[in-house]
N, C-alpha and C positions, 0 to 999 in steps of 0.2 A: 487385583485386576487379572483377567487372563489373560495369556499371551498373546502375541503377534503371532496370525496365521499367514499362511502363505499363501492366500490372495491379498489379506492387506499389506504383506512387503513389499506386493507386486505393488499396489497401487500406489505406498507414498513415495514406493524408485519413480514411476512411470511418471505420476505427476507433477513430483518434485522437478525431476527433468524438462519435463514441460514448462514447467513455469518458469525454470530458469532461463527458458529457451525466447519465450516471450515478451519474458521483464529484460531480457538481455538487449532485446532493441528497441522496447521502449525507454528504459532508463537511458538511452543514449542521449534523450532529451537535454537532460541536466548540462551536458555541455554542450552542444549543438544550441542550445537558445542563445548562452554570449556570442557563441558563434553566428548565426545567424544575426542576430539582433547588430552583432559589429559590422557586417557584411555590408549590411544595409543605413550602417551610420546613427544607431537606434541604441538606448541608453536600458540602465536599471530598471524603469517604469517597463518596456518591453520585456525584457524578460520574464518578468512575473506574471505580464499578461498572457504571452505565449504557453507560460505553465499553467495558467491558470483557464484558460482557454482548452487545454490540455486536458484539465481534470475535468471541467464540464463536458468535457466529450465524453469521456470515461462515465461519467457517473449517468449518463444519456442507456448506456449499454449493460449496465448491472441489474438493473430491475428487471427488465425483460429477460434476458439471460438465466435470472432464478427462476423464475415464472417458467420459465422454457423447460428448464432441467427438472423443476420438481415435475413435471408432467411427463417428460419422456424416459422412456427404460432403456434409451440408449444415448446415454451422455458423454460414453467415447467420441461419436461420432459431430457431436456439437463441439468437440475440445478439437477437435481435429478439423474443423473450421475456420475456428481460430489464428491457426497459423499462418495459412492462405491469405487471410484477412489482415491478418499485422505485415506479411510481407510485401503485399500488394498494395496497401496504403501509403505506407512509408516508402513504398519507390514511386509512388505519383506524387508522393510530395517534393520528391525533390528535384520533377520536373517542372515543378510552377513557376510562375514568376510572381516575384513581390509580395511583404507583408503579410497579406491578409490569407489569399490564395493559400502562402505557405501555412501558416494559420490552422485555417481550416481542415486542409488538408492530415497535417498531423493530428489533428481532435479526432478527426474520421478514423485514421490509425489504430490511432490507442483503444477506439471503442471493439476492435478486435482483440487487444489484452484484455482489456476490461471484462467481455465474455467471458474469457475461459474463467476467472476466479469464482462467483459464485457457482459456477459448476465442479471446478476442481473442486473447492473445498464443500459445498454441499454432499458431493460424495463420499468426501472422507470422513466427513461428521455423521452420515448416515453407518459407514462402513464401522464406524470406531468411535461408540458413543460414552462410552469408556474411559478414551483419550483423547477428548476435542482438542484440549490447549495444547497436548502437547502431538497432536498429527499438523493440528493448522502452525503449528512451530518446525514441524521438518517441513513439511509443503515451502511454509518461507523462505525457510534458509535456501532453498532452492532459486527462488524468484529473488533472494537479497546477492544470493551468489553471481547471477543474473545482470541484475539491476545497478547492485551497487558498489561490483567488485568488476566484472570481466566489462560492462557497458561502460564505468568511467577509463577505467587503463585503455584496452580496445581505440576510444573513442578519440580522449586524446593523444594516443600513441598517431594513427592517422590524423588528424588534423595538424599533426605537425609536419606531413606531408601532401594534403590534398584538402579542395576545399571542402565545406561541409556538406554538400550533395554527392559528391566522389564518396566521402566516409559515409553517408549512412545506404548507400547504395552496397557498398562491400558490407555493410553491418546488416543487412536484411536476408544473406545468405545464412548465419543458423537457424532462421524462421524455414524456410524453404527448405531443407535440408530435414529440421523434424517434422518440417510438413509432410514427405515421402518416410521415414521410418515410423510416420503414428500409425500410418494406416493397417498396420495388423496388431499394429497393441488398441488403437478403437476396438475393435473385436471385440476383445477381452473385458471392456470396461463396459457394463449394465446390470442393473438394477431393477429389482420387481419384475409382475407378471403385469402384461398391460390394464388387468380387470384391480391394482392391489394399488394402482399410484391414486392417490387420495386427491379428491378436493381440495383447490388452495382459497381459507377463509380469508378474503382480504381485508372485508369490513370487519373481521375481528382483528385482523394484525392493525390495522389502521385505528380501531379504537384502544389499542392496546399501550399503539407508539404513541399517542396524544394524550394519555393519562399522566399527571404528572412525572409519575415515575418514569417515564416511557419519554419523557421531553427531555428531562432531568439528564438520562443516558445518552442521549443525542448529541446536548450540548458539551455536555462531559465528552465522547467523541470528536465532535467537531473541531473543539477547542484545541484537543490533544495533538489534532492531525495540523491544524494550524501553524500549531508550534513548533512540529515538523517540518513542515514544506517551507515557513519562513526560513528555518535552516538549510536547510538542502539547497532554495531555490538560488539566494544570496552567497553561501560557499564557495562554490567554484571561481563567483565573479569577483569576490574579496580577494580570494588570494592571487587573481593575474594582475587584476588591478591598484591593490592595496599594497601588495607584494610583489608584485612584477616578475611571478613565476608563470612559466609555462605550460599550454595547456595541459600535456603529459605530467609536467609533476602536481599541477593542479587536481589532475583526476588523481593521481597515484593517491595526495594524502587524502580526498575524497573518500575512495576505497577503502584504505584503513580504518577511517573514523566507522564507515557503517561494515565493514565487515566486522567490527568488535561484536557493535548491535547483533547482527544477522548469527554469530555463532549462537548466542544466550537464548535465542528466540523458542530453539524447542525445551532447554532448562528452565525456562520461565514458566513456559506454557504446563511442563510436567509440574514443578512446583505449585502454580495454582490447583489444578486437578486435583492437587490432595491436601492444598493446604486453605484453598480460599481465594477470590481471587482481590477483591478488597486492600486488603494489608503492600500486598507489591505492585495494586495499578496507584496509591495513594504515594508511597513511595519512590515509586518512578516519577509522579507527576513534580512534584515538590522538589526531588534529586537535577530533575531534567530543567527545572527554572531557575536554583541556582547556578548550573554550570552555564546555562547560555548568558545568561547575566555576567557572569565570570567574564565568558567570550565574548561581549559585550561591550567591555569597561576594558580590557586590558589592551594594551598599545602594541603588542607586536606577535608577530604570527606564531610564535614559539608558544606562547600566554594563550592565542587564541586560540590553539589547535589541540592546546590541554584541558580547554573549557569545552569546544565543541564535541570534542570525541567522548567524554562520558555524557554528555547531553544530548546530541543525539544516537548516541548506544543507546541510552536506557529508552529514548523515546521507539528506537525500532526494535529491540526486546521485546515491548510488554505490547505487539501489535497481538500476537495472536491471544493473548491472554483478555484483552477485549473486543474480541471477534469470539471466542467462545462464550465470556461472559454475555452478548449479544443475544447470541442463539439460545442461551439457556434464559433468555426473557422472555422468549414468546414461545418455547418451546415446542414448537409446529415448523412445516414448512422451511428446512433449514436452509435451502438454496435460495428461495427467495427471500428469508430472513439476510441472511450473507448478502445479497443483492439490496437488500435496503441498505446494510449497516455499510457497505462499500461504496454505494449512492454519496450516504452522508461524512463519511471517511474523505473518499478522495474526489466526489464532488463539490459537496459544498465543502469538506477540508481547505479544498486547493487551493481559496480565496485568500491564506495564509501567503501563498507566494506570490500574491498582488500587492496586497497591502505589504508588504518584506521590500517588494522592490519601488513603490513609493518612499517606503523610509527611506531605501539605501539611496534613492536621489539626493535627500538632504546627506546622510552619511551611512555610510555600508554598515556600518558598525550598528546602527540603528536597529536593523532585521533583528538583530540575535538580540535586543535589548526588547524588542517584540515579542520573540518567541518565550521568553523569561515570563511578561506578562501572559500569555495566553496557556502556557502551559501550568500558572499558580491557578487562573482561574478557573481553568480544569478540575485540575485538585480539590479547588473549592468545594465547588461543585458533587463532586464525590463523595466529601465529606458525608455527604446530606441522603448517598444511597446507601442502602443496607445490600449486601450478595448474599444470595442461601445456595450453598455449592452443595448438591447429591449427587455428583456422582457417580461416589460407589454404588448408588442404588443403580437401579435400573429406572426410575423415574427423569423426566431431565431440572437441572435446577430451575429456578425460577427467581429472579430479583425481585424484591421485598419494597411495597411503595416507599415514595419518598414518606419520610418524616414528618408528618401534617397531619393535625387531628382533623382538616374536612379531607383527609383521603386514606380512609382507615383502609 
């Protein structure tokens, strides 16, 4: 492979930073929903709604976003948007009153994060075709640093001093802050000559994704993030609840568990790049459904926290490793591809932290015995696609139909 130039250093600081700056107030979520949701005298089923409400926003804001960025030669200036957009939603949400209102208003939010990502990473895919797994693997660790390291400590560190509209009001200040120093690194971030940005086929991506193959992947996706977000969304409210810790040290082991994930994420991504990506998204799927089942079945938080944290490590590891495998499906159009595969990730994903918070009405413990099933049937799934990783060529991979002699 060649080296890192010194515009793509630029870009995976600049973005990286971005995205951490972004994921850093939306991930505040994760604990502002028991928050909120207690506020108002509203149980497990709420939470999950609120998140999951959350992701539909988000997934409202990705496709458009790709569509947007593959067409324009200045995609600094759309990421620099973004900021404004995330900082200004989330402090109108937390002048609403009630439920729904608030609701809403954080979906509107998040569809400000939501833009920047198929643009960041459609950039860096373009910039570094080379190293897709392992650029959208540092771009993460930036947004995991973000999201799931500085936004739960942060988050419940205030809340154990103001209510949760005080905290996400002080937490909208790093939005605002790189909102004013993006504006001369925009500058710097464009692509193509306006006559060179290409037509986006969408009836071919569309007849592409509805091929077996192309369904196959989706739900293999869908399932993965499922079994995700049942963890994450259930987490924090097992252990105040379950355990009768603090929102502070609630977020703290939070943090831990997914900063393991968020380190591996650009080793992962490099190791598929050269090795395949197949073999470690099958083994993360399989790894990650016994340890939530572990964390499932075991009776006390010591047991469960040893179950969750490699189960959701490996599930946020192997995120960029099928975000790459993704793009090297339709191999066109990477920003709007990323914009589909984000859609179906943390759109329809989210519905994992609905159904997590209906279980955990009957028993919390129930989520993680969720996420077990949904991440084998992932796996299953996988079984059944073939990857053809190139690379090192200069051509892009392309995933191989399912296994069906009427879909040769």
């Amino acid at each position: 492979m060649p080296p890192v130039d010194k515009q793509q250093r630029f870009l995976l600081g600049a973005l990286s930073l971005g995205h951490l700056t972004n994921d850093w107030v939306a991930g505040t979520l994760w604990l502002l929903a028991p928050a909120i949701a207690a506020s108002q005298g509203l149980g497990p089923a709420e939470v999950g709604l609120i998140l999951t409400i959350n992701g539909i926003g988000a997934g409202l804001a990705y496709i458009p976003a790709g569509v947007i960025s593959d067409r324009s030669t200045r995609p600094g200036f759309l990421m620099l948007l973004s900021f404004w957009w995330v900082a200004i939603g989330y402090f109108s949400a937390t002048l609403a009153p009630g439920f729904w209102p608030v609701t809403l208003l954080l979906a509107l939010a998040v569809m400000g994060d939501a833009f920047w990502h198929p643009i960041a990473t459609g950039v860096l895919v373009k910039e570094m075709p080379q190293r897709r797994a392992q650029a959208l693997g540092i771009h993460a660790v930036g947004g995991s640093i973000g999201a799931e390291v500085l936004a739960p400590l942060s988050t419940g560190f205030l809340l154990g001093y103001f209510d949760w509209q005080t905290t996400l009001q002080i937490l909208v200040l790093p939005a605002v802050i790189m909102g004013v120093l993006f504006i001369p690194l925009a500058t710097r971030i464009s692509r193509d000559s306006p006559g060179s940005v290409n037509r986006i086929d969408f009836r071919g991506l569309a007849r592409q994704w509805f091929k077996p193959a192309g369904i196959a992947l989706m739900l293999v996706m869908v399932l993965y993030n499922m079994a995700l977000m049942a963890q994450l969304a259930m987490a924090p409210l097992y252990f105040q609840i379950e355990h009768g810790l603090s929102p502070f040290y609630a977020g703290l082991i939070f943090a831990v568990i997914l900063m393991v994930g968020s380190i591996f994420q650009p080793f992962f991504g490099k190791y598929s790049d050269g090795r395949g990506r197949k073999p470690l998204i099958l083994l993360t799927l399989f790894g990650a459904s016994f340890f939530a089942l572990f964390a499932g079945l075991s009776g006390s938080l010591y047991w469960a926290v040893l179950g969750l944290l490699p189960g959701v490590a490996l599930l946020t590891a192997v995120r960029p490793v099928i975000l790459a495998a993704a793009v090297e499906y339709t191999g066109k159009s990477e920003a709007t591809t990323l914009g589909i595969v984000f859609t179906v990730l943390d759109g329809v994903g989210m519905f994992g932290a609905l159904l997590a918070g209906l279980a955990g009405e009957v028993e919390l413990e129930y989520a993680f015995i969720l996420a077990a099933a949904l991440a084998l049937s992932s796996g299953i799934i996988c079984l059944f696609l073939s990857f053809k990783n190139t690379v090192a060529s200069d051509q892009q991979a392309i995933i191989s139909q399912v296994a069906s002699p009427a879909d040769p």
